[in-house]
N, C-alpha and C positions, 0 to 999 in steps of 0.2 A: 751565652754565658762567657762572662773571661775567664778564660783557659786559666792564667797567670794566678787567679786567686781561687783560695779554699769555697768550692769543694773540686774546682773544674782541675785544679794541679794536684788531685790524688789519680795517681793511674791504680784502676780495678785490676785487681790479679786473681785470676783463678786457676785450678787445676780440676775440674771437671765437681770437685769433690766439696768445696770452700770456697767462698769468694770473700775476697779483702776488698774492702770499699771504704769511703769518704765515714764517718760518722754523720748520723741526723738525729732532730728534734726527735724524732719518732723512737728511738732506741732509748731514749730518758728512765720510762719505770722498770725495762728491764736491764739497764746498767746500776738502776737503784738496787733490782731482787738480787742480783751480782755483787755488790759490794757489801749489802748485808749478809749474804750465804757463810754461814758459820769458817767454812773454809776462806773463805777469800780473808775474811778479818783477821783470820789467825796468820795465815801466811801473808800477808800484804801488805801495807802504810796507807790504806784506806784510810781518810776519817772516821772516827766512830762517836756518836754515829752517821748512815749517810744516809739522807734526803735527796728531793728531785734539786732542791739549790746546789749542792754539791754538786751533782751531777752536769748541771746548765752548764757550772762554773767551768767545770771539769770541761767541757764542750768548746767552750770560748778558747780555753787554753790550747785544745788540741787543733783550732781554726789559727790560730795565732802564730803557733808552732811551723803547719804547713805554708803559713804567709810567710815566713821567715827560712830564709834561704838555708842556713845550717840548722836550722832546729829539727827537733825531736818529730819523729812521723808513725803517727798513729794509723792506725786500721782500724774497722771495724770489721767482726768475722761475721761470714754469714753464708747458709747453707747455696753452694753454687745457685741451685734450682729454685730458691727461695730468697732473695736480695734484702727483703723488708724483715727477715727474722735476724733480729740480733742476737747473736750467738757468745760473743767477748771481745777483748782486743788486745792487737798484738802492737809492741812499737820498737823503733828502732832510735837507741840514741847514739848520735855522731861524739865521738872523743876527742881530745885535742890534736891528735893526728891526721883528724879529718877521713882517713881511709881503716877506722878501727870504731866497729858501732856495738854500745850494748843493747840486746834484746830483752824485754821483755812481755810477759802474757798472763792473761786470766781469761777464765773460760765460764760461762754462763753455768749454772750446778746442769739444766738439764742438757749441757751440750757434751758434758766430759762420758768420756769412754769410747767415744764414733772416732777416734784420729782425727779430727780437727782441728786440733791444734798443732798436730806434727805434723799436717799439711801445709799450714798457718805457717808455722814456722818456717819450711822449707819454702815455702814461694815468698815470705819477707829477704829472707839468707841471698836466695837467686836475685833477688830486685837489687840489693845493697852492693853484690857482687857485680852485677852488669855496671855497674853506675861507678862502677872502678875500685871499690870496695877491697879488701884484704884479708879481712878478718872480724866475727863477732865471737865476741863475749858473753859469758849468760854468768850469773850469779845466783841462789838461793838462798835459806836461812835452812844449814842441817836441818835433815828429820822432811824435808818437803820433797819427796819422791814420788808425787805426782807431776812436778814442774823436771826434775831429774829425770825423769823417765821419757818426759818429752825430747828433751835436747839428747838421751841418748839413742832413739830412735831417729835422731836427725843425724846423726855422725861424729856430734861434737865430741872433744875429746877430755875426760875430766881429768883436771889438775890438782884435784884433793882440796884441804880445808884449811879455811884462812881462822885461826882462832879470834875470837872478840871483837870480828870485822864490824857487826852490827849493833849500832845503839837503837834498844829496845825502846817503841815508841809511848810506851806506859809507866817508863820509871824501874823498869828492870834492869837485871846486869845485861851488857852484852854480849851477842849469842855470837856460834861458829857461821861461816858461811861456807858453802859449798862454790866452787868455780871448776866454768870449762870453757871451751872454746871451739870456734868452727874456720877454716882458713877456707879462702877464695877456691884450691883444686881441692879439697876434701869433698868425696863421696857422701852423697845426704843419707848412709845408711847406717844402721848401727856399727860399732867396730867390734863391737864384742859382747858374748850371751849377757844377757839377764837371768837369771838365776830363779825360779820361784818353785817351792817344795810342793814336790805330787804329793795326794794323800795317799799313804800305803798303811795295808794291815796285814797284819799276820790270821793265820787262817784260824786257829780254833775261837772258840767261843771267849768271851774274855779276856779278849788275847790285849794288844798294844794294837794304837795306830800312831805314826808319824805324820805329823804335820807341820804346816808353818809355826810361826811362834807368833803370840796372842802377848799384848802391854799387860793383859794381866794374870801371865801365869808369873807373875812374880809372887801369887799370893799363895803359891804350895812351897815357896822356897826357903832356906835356911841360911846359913852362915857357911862359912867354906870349910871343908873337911880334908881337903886334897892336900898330904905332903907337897910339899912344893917342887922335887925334881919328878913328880908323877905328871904334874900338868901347871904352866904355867898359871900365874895368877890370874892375868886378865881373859884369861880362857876359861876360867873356873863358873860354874853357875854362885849365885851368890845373891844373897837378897839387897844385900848392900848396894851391889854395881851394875844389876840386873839393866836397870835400865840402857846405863853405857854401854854393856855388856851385848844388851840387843841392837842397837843403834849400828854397831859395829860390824857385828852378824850382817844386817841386813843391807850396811855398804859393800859388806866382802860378796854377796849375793848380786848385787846391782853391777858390779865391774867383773864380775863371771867368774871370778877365783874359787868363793864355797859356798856347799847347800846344805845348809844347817836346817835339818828337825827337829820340833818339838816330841818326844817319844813321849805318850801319854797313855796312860787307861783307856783304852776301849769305852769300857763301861760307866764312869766317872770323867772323862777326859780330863783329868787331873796330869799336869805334868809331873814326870817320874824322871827325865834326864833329856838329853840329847843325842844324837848320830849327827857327823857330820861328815861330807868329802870335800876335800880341798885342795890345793898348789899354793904353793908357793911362788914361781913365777909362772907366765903364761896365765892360761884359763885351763876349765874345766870342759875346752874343745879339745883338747889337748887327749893323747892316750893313757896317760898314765895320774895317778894322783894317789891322793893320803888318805887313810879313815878316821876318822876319831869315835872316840864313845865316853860319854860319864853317865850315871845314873844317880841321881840323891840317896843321903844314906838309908831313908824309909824305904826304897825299893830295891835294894841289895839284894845278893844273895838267893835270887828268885829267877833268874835265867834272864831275865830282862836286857840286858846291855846285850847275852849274845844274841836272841832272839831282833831286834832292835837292827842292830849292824847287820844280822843276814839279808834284812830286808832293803838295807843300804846297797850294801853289795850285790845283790841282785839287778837294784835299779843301776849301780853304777855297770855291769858286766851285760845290760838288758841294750842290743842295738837301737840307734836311736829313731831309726824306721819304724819303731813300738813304744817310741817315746823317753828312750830310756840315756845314756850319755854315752852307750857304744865304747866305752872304755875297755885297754886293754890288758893296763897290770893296774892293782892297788898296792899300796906299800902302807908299814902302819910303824910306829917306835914305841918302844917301850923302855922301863926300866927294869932291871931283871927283879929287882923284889917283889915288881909290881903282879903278886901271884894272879891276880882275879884279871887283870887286861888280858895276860898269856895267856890265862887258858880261854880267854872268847878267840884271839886269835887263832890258836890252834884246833878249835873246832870248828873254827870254818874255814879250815886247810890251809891256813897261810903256813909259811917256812921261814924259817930265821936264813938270811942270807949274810947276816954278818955283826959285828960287835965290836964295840967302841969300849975298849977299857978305862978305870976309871973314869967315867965322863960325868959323872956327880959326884958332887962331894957334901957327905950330910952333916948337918949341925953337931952329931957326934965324933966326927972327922972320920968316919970310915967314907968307903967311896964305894960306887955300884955303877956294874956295867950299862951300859943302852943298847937294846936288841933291836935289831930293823930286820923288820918281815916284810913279806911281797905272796901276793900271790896274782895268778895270771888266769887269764879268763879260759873258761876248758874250750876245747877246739869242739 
């Protein structure tokens, strides 16, 4: 075979785990079951819809590619131990700098959840790099946090969101993209937690549990009720912005800053408000952080918010050797009118450590202090 052409100039890459190999004829109907997979369509610029022609086609291209001295280099993934099971594929394109390549990846539906692809990715990254390589790039379309989660398990570093980067291939408006990056000495490991809400309950019968947040508990929610120097807007649960609202949540979760729960019924799992802990700079490795709490107005007045935050606080004061985030102080702010937040704080021992005079100022032109509590995990 001549080495010089497709398939003999793809060099196989493995890590015990994956093997990156040449594409073949043979991988056809499961790059078709691939490209149809509800998920790939939604996230991807697949054709829709896609047959074995597509796919041929698609074949030629990626033979064409590796004939072609700068072009684009595909992989096909495939379980080390198993060469002929097509799994997905990873590629790398060269930019005009020549030593700056974008990645990217799909994954077969039954290959996702095994680390295959953040193996995938980390033995493309190392190939690009020996070959004198600088720097890759990764991209997504917001909201795809299976493709995020890969490259933050590989070390990349996110750079936040490019708005209206992407023209929708259906005639939509254009969406947000997500971007990051990986340089030549960066460590292929994460830089910082991921975030994902344990489930906790409170003990009696009927009680609350906290959990993640569900697209559709937007269907217990209302309209906003929160004066505004009690809690920011875009903080407020809200039926209107719920969704942003969550979106948001669940990046602040993904870059390790906060872990927001759904507080819900027990017995209905209805949501009823939120707990959340968070920083401001750093992560949530860090010793110290913020509490938050709201409850909707239907669930007021029922102990819920402090019940709710105990369990927060628990998790956040609980070493993290038992799973917990080994935290050493909490801090929380209020407003001093804000009678019903104070008294959750002071039943569960926090202390005012200090006060900001006038630091709101209301619509009626009077002003109200801001209290900042703390309290420290018992010895």
């Amino acid at each position: 075979m001549n080495e010089a052409v497709f398939p003999g100039n793809v060099r196989e890459l493995t890590d015990g785990h994956v093997r990156l190999r040449a594409h073949r004829a043979s991988d056809v109907e499961r790059i078709v079951a691939q490209s149809e997979d509800p998920e790939s369509r939604y996230w991807t610029t697949v054709p829709r819809p896609y047959d074995e022609a597509n796919a041929r086609e698609w074949l030629a291209a990626i033979e064409a590619s590796w004939n072609d001295p700068g072009g684009i280099r595909h992989w096909a993934l495939a379980p080390a131990d198993d060469p002929d099971r097509y799994l997905g594929t990873v590629d790398l394109r060269p930019q005009s700098s020549r030593d700056v390549a974008k990645i990217g990846f799909g994954l077969h539906p039954e290959a996702r959840g095994q680390g295959y692809m953040a193996a995938a990715v980390r033995l493309a990254c190392q190939w690009w790099f020996d070959g004198g390589g600088t720097r890759v790039h990764w991209e997504a379309l917001r909201g795809n946090f299976a493709s995020w989660r890969v490259v933050w398990a590989c070390g990349f570093a996110h750079h936040g969101t490019l708005p209206g980067a992407h023209v929708d291939m259906d005639g939509g408006p254009a969406v947000d993209i997500w971007q990051a990056s990986l340089a030549a000495d960066d460590v292929m490991e994460a830089r910082t937690p991921w975030l994902d809400p344990p489930v906790l309950r409170t003990d009696e019968a009927g009680g609350l549990v906290l959990r993640p947040w569900r697209d559709t508990d937007v269907e217990g929610l209302g309209a906003r009720d929160q004066p505004a120097h009690h809690m920011p807007a875009r903080g407020v649960l809200d039926v209107d912005t719920f969704p942003e609202w969550l979106m948001t949540r669940r990046e602040k979760m993904a870059t390790g800053t906060t872990l927001s729960w759904c507080v819900a019924d027990a017995a209905e799992d209805r949501a009823l408000g939120e707990a959340l802990l968070f920083v401001h700079e750093g992560t949530l490795d860090d010793d110290t952080a913020e509490v938050g709490y709201q409850v909707l107005p239907a669930a007021r007045r029922r102990g819920v918010a402090t019940a709710a935050t105990r369990l927060a606080v628990e998790h956040a004061f609980t070493p993290r050797s038992a799973d917990g985030l080994g935290l050493r102080r909490l801090v929380a702010q209020t407003a001093e009118d804000n009678t019903g937040s104070n008294r959750v704080l002071e039943s569960l021992g926090f202390e005012v450590w200090g006060r900001e005079s006038a630091a709101d100022l209301l619509p009626d032109g009077r002003t109200v202090e801001a209290v900042h509590w703390e309290r420290l995990r018992d010895a």
